[in-house]
Structure formats: structure tokens, C-alpha cells
C-alpha positions as CSV (number, residue, x, y, z in Angstrom):
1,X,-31.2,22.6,-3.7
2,X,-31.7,24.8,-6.3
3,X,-29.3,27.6,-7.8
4,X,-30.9,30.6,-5.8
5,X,-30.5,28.9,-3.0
6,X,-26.9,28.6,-3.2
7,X,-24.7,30.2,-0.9
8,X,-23.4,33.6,-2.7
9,X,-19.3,32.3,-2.2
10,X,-20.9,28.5,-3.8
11,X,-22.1,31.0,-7.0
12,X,-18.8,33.5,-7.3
13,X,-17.4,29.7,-7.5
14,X,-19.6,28.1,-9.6
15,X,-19.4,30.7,-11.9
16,X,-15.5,31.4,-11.8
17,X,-15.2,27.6,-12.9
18,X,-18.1,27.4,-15.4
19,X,-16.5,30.5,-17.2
20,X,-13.6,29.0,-17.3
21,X,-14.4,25.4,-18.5
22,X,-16.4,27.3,-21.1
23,X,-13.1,29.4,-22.4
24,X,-10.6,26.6,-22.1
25,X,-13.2,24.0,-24.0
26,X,-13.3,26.8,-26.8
27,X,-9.4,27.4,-26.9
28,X,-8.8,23.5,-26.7
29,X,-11.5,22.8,-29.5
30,X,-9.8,25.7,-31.6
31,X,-6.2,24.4,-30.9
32,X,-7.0,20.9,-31.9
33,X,-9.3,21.5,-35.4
34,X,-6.2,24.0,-36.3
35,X,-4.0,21.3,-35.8
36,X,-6.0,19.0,-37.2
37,X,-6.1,21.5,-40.6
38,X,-2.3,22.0,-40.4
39,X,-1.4,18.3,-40.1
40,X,-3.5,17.9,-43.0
41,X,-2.3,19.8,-44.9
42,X,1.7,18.8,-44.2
43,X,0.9,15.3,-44.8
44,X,-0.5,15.9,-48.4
45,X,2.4,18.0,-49.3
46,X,4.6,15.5,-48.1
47,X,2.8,12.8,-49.7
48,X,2.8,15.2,-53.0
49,X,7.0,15.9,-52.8
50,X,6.8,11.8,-52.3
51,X,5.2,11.2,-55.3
52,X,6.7,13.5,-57.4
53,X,10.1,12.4,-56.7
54,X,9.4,8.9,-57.5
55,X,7.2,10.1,-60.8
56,X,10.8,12.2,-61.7
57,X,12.5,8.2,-61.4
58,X,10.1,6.1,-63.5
59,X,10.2,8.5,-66.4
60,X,12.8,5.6,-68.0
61,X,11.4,3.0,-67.2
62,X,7.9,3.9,-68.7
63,X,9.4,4.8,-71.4
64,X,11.5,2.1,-72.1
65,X,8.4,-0.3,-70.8
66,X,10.8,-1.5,-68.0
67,X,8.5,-2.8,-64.7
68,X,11.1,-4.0,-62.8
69,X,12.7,-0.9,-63.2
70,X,9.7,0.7,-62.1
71,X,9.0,-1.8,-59.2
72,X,12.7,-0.9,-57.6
73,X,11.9,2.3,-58.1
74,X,8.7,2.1,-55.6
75,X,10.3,-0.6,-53.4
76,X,11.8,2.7,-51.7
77,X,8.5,3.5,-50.2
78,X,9.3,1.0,-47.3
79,X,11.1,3.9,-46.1
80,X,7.8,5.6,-45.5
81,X,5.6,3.4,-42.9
82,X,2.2,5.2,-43.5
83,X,2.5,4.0,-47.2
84,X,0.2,1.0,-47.8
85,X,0.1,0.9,-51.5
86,X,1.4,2.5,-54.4
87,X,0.4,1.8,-58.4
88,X,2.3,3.1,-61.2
89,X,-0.2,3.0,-64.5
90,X,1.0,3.8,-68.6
91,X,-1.2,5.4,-70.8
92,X,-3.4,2.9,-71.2
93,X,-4.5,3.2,-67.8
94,X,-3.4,-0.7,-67.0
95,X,-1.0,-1.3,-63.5
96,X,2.6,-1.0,-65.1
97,X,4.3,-1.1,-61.1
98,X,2.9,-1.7,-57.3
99,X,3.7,-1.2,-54.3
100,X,3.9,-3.9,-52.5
101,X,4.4,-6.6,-54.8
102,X,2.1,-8.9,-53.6
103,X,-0.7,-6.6,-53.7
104,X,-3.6,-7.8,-56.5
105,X,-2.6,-7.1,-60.2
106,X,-6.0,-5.6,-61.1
107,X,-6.4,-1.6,-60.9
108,X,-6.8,-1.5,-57.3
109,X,-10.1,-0.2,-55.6
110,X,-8.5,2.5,-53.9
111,X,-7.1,4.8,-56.7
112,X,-9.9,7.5,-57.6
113,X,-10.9,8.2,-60.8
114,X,-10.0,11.7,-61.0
115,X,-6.0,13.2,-60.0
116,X,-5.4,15.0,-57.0
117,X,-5.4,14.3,-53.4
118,X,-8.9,12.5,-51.0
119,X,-9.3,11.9,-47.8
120,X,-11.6,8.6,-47.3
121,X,-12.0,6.4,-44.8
122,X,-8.9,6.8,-43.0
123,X,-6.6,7.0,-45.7
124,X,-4.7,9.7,-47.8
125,X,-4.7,8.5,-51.2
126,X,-2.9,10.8,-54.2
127,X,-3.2,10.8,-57.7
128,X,-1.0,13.0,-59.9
129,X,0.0,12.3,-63.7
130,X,3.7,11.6,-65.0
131,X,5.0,14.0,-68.0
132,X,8.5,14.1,-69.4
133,X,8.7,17.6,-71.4
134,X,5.2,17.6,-71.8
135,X,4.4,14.2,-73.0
136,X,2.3,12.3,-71.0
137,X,3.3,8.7,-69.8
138,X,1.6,7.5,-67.2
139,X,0.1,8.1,-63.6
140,X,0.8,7.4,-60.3
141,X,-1.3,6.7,-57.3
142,X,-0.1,6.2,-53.6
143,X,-2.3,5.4,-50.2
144,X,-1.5,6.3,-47.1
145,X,-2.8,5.4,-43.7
146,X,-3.9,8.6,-40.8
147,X,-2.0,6.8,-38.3
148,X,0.3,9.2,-37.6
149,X,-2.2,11.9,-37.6
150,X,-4.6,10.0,-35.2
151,X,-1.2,9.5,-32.9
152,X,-0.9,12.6,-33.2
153,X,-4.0,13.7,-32.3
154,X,-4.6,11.4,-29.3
155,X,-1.0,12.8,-28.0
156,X,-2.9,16.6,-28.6
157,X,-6.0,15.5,-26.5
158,X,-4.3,13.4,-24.0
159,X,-2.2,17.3,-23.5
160,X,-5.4,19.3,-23.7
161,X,-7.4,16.6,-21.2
162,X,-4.4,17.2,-18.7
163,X,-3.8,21.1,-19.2
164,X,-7.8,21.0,-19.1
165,X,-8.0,19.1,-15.5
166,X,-5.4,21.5,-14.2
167,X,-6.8,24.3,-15.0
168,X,-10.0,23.9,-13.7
169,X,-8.0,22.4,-10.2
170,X,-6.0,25.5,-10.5
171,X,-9.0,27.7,-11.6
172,X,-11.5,26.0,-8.5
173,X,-8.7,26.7,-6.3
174,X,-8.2,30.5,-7.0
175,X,-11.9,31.2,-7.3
176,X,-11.8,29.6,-3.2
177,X,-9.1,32.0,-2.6
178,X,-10.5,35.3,-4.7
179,X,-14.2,35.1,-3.8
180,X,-13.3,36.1,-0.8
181,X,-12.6,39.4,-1.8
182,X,-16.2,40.0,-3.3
183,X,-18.3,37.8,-1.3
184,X,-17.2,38.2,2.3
185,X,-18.3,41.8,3.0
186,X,-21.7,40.5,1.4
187,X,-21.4,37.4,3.8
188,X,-20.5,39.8,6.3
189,X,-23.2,42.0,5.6
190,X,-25.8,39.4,6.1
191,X,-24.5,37.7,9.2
192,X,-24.6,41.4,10.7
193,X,-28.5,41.7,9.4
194,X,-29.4,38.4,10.6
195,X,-27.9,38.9,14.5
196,X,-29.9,42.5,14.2
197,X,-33.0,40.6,12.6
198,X,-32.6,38.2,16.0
199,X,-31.3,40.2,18.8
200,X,-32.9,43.6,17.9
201,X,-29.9,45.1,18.6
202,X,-29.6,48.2,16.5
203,X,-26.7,49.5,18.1
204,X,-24.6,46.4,15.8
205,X,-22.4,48.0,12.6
206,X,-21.5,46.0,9.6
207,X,-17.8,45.9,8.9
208,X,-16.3,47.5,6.2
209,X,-13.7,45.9,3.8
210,X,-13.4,48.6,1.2
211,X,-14.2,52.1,-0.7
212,X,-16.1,49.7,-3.6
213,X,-19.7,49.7,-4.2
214,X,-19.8,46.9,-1.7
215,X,-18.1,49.5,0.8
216,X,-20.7,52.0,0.1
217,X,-23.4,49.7,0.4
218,X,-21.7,48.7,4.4
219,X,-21.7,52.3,5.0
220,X,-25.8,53.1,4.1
221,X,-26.5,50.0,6.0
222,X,-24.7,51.3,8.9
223,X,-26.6,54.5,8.4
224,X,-29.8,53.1,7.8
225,X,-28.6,51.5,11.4
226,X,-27.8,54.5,13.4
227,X,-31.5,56.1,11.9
228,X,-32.8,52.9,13.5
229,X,-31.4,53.2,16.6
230,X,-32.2,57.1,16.7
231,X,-36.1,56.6,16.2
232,X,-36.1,53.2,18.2
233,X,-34.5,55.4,21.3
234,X,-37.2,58.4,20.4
235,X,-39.4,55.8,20.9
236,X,-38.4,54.3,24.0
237,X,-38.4,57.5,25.6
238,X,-42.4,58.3,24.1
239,X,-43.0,55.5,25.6
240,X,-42.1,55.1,29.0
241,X,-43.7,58.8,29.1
242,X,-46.5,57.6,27.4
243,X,-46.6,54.7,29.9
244,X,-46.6,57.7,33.0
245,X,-49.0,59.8,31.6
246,X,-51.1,56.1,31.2
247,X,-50.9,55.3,34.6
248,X,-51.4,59.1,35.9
249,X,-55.2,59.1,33.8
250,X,-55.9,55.7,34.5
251,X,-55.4,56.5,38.4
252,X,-57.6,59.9,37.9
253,X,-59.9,57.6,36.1
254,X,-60.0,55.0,38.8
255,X,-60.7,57.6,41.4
256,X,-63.4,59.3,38.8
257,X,-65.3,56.1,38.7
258,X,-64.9,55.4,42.4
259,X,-66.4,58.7,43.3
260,X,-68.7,58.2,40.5
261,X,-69.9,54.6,42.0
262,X,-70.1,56.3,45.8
263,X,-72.1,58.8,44.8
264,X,-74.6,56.8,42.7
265,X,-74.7,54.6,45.7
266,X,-75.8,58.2,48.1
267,X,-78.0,58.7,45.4
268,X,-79.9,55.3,44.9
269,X,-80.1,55.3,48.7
270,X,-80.6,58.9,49.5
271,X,-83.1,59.3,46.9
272,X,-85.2,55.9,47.2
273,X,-86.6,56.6,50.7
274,X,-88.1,60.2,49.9
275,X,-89.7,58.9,46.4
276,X,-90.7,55.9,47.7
277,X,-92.6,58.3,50.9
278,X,-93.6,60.7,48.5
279,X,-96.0,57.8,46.2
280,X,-97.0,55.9,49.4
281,X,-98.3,59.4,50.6
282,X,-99.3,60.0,47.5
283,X,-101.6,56.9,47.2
284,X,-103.0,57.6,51.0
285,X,-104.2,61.1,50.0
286,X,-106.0,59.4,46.6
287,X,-107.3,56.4,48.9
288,X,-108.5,58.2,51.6
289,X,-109.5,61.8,50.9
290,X,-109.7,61.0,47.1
291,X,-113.6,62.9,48.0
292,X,-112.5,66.1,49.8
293,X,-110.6,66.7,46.3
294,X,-111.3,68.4,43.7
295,X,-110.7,67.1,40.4
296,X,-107.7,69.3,39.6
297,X,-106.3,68.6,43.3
298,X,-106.9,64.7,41.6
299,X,-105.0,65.8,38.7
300,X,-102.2,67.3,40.5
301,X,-102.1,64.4,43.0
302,X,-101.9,62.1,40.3
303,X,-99.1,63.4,38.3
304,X,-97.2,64.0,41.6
305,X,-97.5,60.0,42.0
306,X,-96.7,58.9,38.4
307,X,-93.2,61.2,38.4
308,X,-92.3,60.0,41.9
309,X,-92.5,56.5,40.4
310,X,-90.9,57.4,37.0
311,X,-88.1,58.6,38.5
312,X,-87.7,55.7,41.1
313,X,-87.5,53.5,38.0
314,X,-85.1,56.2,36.4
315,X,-82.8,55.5,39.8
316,X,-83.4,51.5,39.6
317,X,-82.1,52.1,35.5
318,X,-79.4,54.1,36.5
319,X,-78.4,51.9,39.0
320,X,-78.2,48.9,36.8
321,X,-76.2,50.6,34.0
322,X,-73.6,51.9,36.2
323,X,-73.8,47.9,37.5
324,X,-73.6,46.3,34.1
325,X,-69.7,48.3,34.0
326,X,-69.0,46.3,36.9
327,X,-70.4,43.4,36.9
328,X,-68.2,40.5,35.3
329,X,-68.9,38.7,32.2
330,X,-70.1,34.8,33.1
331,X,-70.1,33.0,29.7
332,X,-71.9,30.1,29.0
333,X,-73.8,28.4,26.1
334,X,-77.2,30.3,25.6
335,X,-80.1,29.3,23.6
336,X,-81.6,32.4,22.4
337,X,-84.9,31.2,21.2
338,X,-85.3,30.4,24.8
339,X,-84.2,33.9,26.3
340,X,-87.0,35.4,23.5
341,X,-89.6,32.8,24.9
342,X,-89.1,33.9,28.3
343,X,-89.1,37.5,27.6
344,X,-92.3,37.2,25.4
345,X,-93.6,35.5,28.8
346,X,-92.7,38.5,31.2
347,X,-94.3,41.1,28.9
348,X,-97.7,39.0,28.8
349,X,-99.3,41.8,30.9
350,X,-99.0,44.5,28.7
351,X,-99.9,42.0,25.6
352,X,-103.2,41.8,26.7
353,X,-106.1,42.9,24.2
354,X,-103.2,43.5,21.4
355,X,-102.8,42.3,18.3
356,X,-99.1,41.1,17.7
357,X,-98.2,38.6,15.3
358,X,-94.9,37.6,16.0
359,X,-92.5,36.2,13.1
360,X,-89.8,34.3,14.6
361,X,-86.8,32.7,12.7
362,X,-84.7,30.1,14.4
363,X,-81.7,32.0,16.6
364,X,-78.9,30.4,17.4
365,X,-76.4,28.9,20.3
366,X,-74.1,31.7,21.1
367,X,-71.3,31.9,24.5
368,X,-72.8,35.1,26.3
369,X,-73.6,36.1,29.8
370,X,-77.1,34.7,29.7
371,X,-78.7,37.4,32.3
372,X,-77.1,40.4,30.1
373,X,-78.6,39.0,27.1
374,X,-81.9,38.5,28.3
375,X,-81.7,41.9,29.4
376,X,-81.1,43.4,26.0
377,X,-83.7,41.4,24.4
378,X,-86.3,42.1,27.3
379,X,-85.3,45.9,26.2
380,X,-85.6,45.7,22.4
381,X,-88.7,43.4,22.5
382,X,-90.6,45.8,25.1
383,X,-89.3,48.5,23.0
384,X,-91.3,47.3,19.7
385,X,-94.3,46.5,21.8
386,X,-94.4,49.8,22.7
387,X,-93.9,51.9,19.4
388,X,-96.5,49.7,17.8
389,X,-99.2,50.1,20.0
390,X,-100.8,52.7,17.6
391,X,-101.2,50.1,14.6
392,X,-104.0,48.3,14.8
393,X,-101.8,44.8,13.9
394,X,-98.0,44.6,14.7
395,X,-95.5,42.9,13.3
396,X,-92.6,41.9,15.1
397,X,-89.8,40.1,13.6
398,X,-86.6,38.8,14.7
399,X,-83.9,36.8,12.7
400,X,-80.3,36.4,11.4
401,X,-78.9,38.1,8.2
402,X,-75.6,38.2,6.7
403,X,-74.2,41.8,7.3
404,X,-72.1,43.8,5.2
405,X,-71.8,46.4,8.3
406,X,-69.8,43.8,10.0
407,X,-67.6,41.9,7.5
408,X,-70.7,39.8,6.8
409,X,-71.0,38.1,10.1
410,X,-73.9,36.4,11.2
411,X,-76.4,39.0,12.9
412,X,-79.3,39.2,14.8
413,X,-82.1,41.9,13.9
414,X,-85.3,42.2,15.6
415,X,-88.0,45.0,13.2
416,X,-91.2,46.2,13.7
417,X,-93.7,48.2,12.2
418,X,-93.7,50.8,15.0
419,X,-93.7,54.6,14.7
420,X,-89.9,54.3,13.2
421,X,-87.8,57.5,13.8
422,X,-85.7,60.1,11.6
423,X,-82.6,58.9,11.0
424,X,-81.1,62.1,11.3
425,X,-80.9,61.7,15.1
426,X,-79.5,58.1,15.2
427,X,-76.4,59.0,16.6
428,X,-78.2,59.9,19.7
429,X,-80.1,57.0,20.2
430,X,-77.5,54.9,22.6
431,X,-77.4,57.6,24.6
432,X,-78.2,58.1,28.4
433,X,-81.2,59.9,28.6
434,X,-81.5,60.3,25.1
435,X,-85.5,60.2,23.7
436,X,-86.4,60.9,20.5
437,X,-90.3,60.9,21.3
438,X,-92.5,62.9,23.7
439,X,-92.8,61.5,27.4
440,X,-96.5,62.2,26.7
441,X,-96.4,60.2,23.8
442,X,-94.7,57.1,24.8
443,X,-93.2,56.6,28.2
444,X,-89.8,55.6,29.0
445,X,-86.3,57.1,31.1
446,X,-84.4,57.4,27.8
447,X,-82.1,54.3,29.7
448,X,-82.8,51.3,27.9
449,X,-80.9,51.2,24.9
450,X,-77.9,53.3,26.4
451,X,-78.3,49.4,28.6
452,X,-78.9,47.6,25.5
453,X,-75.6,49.6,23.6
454,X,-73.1,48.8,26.9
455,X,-74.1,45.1,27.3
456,X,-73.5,44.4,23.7
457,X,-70.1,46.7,23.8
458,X,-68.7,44.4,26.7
459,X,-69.2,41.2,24.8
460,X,-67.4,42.5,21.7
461,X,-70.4,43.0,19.5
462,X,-71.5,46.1,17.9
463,X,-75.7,47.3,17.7
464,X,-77.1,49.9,15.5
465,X,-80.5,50.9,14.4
466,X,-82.2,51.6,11.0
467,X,-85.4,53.2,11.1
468,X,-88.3,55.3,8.9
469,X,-90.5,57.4,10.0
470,X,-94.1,55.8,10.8
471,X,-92.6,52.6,8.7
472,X,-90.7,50.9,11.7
473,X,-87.0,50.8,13.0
């Protein structure tokens, strides 16, 4: 798991202990190099006060050219254990005394050319002249083994290694204890945020542990709380009155549309018989006394028929809006190049001697309520026949494109070259009883696309129209 993951106590711990590991590794490794320095240095002045002390005693016998002298003089080194050899040379340069006696009687390897003191490969070895008032008469060498330094210094790390281990035990263990003190009001904190977070209980306070930042930090939380639970309460009450007012307007609206559907009813029914009466009469007076008319009686007559039958059919369209609000949703899998086939069928009547070419792209398979749908084509297609009946050759076309309007999902146009319209009035187009040509001009209740705008509304679809005058919609 990685580091951010970590609980916050695990990182207050982590970094208690890494901090210090990382101080007691720079005190031990600056205890033992000054140790290190300092024995150095106390073993070559020991070794020097050594070797002048025995230079001081083979004064006579170099100059009276007495080795043996010289040899008993160095045989006192036994005393000194880290002592491996000693030499003793005259002015020449060639061995006069060694130490031990049987070490070779060649000018050992070990004695460096030049006097003073070198550490090399684990020996001390020291070279330092011997004068007598100022004359020179010889030199002295003497090696000695580290061993007491590396015993020394294994004693030093074995110390440090053990004061090291305890201190991080000790240092692990207070960071368990002293966390606490930092991390629990954050642990706290979050617990607290997390039951809120699940229970949505705002009326839950964090507890406080001090006057720190960390304490200030509990007491905005709690506030930010108590604002919580203030507005959440503000809301609840909205609501429940929201939810009354709801149910009072949906009730009015209920009874609205009841009354509404009781008196369309009285109205389809109350007004059906007398139209229907008035054209049958109508028809009998053209039929049989059409020739004790005159021809504006015939005129008269006439329109008195065709608006008795236009606004039977404005009843019947009526009728089946208010139905299409109630009527509920059967979906199933339609194939609308069929539905367009079987429309095109119906209006075969009023396609005769006109000139239509019709450009028809492949529709798809869509759920809808097959009847509804066939209705809103039958009104859109019998809507472009009709506003191209002035050009000598329409064009209807009808299609898919990629919309923009609609977060480019698949949709289905249908355009002609009709009379078009001005834009200006689009808004009213969906409207209920909403023309935007003459009666005289073009026939129609003003119904159809007010049917065409609800059926697409209940299926979760939207329907527009774009249009130039004399250049189609």
C-alpha cells in the first residue's frame, strides 16, 4: 500500500522513527570517526614517547658500535604487544639492532623512506632520527599493529549498534504513546465525517481535544455542522409544504382536466347531431331544389355545408387531441418505412393528377406506439402535399440527419418545396388552432401539428420546424 494511503497515526509513526534513525545514525557516525581521529592520534604519540625513549638509550651503544647493547635495549618492547618490529639503523643506513631477533637481517620492507609517522595497511609504523647534542647517529623505525584500535572500535559499534536498537524500541514506543495527542482528534474527526457521510445525520458533533489548530479546526467542523442541519431542516419544512401545495394543484388540476374531458364529451356529442343535421339538410336542399335556387342562394347553401363539415372535422380533431393525453403509450418495434408506405397509400386520392417525386432515405426500427406514429406522419406528409400543390413538381423528402439541436442524435426530417413560412411566427406553429395561412388559401382546423407536437412530447422526443418563405419548411 502506498505512503498516502497510510493511516495518519502509521505516518506520525513512521516519521517519529525515521527522524530519529536519521539523527542517531548522524550522532553515532560522528561519535565513532571522532573516536576514530582521537585514538589515532594517542597511539602515535604513544608510539613517538616509545621511540624516543628507547632512541635516548642506544645513544651509547651506537656510538660505541655496541649491537648487543642496542638489541637489549629493544628487547624491552615485549612489554608493548602491538609492537611487531623494531630496526635500529647507524649512519650508513645498514640494520645496526632489531626487534625481534629473528626477524630478516636485510633493511626490512616496512620502514619508509622518509621520517615521521604512516598509516598503511593496518599498521602504524614510525620513523624518527637519533642525535646526541646535535650529531646525528642513527635512525630508528618501529611497527605497530591497529589491533587495539580495531578492538576498540568493534567494542564502540557493538555500544552504538545497542544504544541504536534501543533507541529506536524506545523511540517506536513513545511515538505509539505521543501520536495520540496529534492524530486522535484528526482520527476522531474523520470517524465523525464518515458516520455523517453514512447516516446523514447532521445533528452528530465532532469531539474536541483542545484549543490547538486541531481544536479550531473541530469547532468549524461542528459549525459547518449546525449550518448543515439549519438549511437541511429549512428544507425539510419547504418541502413537506411544497409537497401540500403539490398535491392541492395537482387535485385542482385533476378536477380541471376532468371537467375539461366532460365537457369535451357534451361537446363532441352535443354538437355532432346538429352539424351532422345541418349538412344532411344542407345536401337535400342542393339535391332536390338545387333549381328553385338562385345562384347566390347556391352559394350560400354551399358555404353553409362546407363549414358544417369543417367544423365537424374540427370536433373529430379536437376530440382526438384531448384522446392522445389519455390514451396510454403501447410500445412496440415499428418499421417506419412501412408506417410512410401506408400513409402514402391512404393519401392516394388526393395524389391524383399531381406531380410528386418522392425522395425516400432508409428509416429506421424504433420502440414507439405504432398508431401515434402513423398519425404524425399521416399529418406531416398530408401537410407537404398540401403546401406544394402550387408548384408544378414537388419534392418531398424524408430522412435521418445527425442533429446538433439534439446532442447530435439520430433524427428524422421530412422537407418539401411547399409555400415555406416566415420564421418569425414559428413559435406559434404547435399551437391549437394556430394557422399561419389563409383558410381560403389552404384548408385546415389549425389541429394537426398541435397533434403532431403532443404525440412526439409523450414519447420523449422533441419536433421543430425550419422554413423559408416560398422555398419550403
Amino acid at each position: 500500500m502506498r505512503f498516502q494511503n497510510w493511516a495518519i497515526n502509521q505516518k506520525v509513526t513512521l516519521v517519529i522513527v525515521l527522524t530519529s534513525t536519521v539523527v542517531l545514525a548522524l550522532a553515532s557516525g560522528a561519535f565513532m570517526a571522532y573516536e576514530l581521529v582521537t585514538f589515532r592520534q594517542q597511539m602515535t604519540q604513544h608510539l613517538t614517547t616509545i621511540t624516543r625513549i628507547i632512541g635516548e638509550n642506544s645513544t651509547a651503544a651506537l656510538t660505541f658500535e655496541v649491537p648487543e647493547d642496542e638489541e637489549h635495549v629493544l628487547s624491552a618492547l615485549h612489554m608493548e604487544p602491538n609492537i611487531v618490529a623494531a630496526a635500529v639503523f647507524d649512519k650508513s643506513g645498514k640494520i645496526f639492532a632489531q626487534y625481534p631477533r629473528s626477524a630478516p637481517g636485510v633493511k626490512s620492507h616496512w620502514v619508509p623512506e622518509r621520517e615521521g609517522f604512516n598509516f598503511s595497511k593496518g599498521f602504524l609504523v614510525l620513523k624518527q632520527p637519533i642525535n646526541q647534542n646535535d650529531a646525528f647517529l642513527g635512525t630508528i623505525a618501529i611497527k605497530s599493529d591497529l589491533e587495539e584500535m580495531y578492538g576498540r572500535f568493534r567494542l564502540y559499534s557493538f555500544i552504538v549498534l545497542m544504544v541504536f536498537a534501543g533507541s529506536l524500541v524506545l523511540a517506536f514506543i513513545l511515538s505509539r504513546i505521543l501520536q495520540r495527542v496529534i492524530t486522535q482528534p484528526i482520527l476522531d474527526l474523520a470517524k465523525t465525517a464518515k458516520q455523517i457521510s453514512a447516516d446523514k445525520d447532521y445533528s452528530v458533533r465532532a469531539q474536541k481535544f483542545g484549543s490547538d489548530e486541531l481544536g479550531e479546526l473541530t469547532d468549524a467542523f461542528n459549525k459547518m455542522l449546525e449550518q448543515i442541519q439549519k438549511a437541511e431542516e429549512e428544507i425539510r419544512v419547504l418541502n413537506v409544504g411544497l409537497e401540500e401545495r403539490v398535491q392541492s394543484r395537482t387535485a385542482e388540476l385533476a378536477a380541471s382536466t376532468k371537467e375539461m374531458e366532460a365537457f369535451t364529451y357534451s361537446v363532441s356529442h352535443d354538437l355532432r347531431a346538429p352539424l351532422r343535421h345541418i349538412a344532411a339538410f344542407g345536401e337535400i336542399l342542393q339535391e332536390d331544389f338545387s333549381h328553385q335556387l338562385t345562384p347566390e342562394s347556391h352559394d350560400y347553401l354551399q358555404r353553409m355545408v362546407d363549414g358544417a363539415r369543417n367544423m365537424s372535422q374540427l370536433v373529430d380533431d379536437l376530440l382526438n387531441l384531448a384522446r392522445i393525453g389519455r390514451t396510454e403509450l403501447k410500445h412496440e418495434p415499428t418499421n417506419l418505412d412501412a408506417v410512410v408506405d401506408e400513409v402514402i397509400h391512404d393519401l392516394q386520392p388526393e395524389l391524383q393528377d399531381r406531380k410528386i417525386e418522392w425522395q425516400l432515405e432508409h428509416l429506421p426500427v424504433v420502440e414507439c406506439d405504432r398508431g401515434l406514429i402513423k398519425q404524425v406522419f399521416a399529418n406531416l406528409i398530408s401537410n407537404s402535399v398540401k403546401y406544394t400543390r402550387r408548384r408544378e413538381k414537388a419534392v418531398i423528402q424524408m430522412g435521418t440527419v445527425k442533429s446538433v439541436r439534439v446532442d447530435d442524435q439520430t433524427t428524422i426530417f421530412i422537407r418539401d418545396n411547399g409555400v415555406g413560412f416566415d420564421m418569425k411566427f414559428s413559435d406559434k406553429l404547435f399551437g391549437v388552432f394556430q394557422r399561419l395561412h389563409r383558410v381560403q388559401d389552404f384548408e385546415g382546423t389549425g389541429v394537426g401539428l398541435a397533434t403532431v407536437e403532443r404525440i412526439i412530447r409523450r414519447h420523449g422526443g422533441h419536433v421543430w420546424a425550419e422554413a423559408e418563405l416560398n422555398k419550403g419548411a
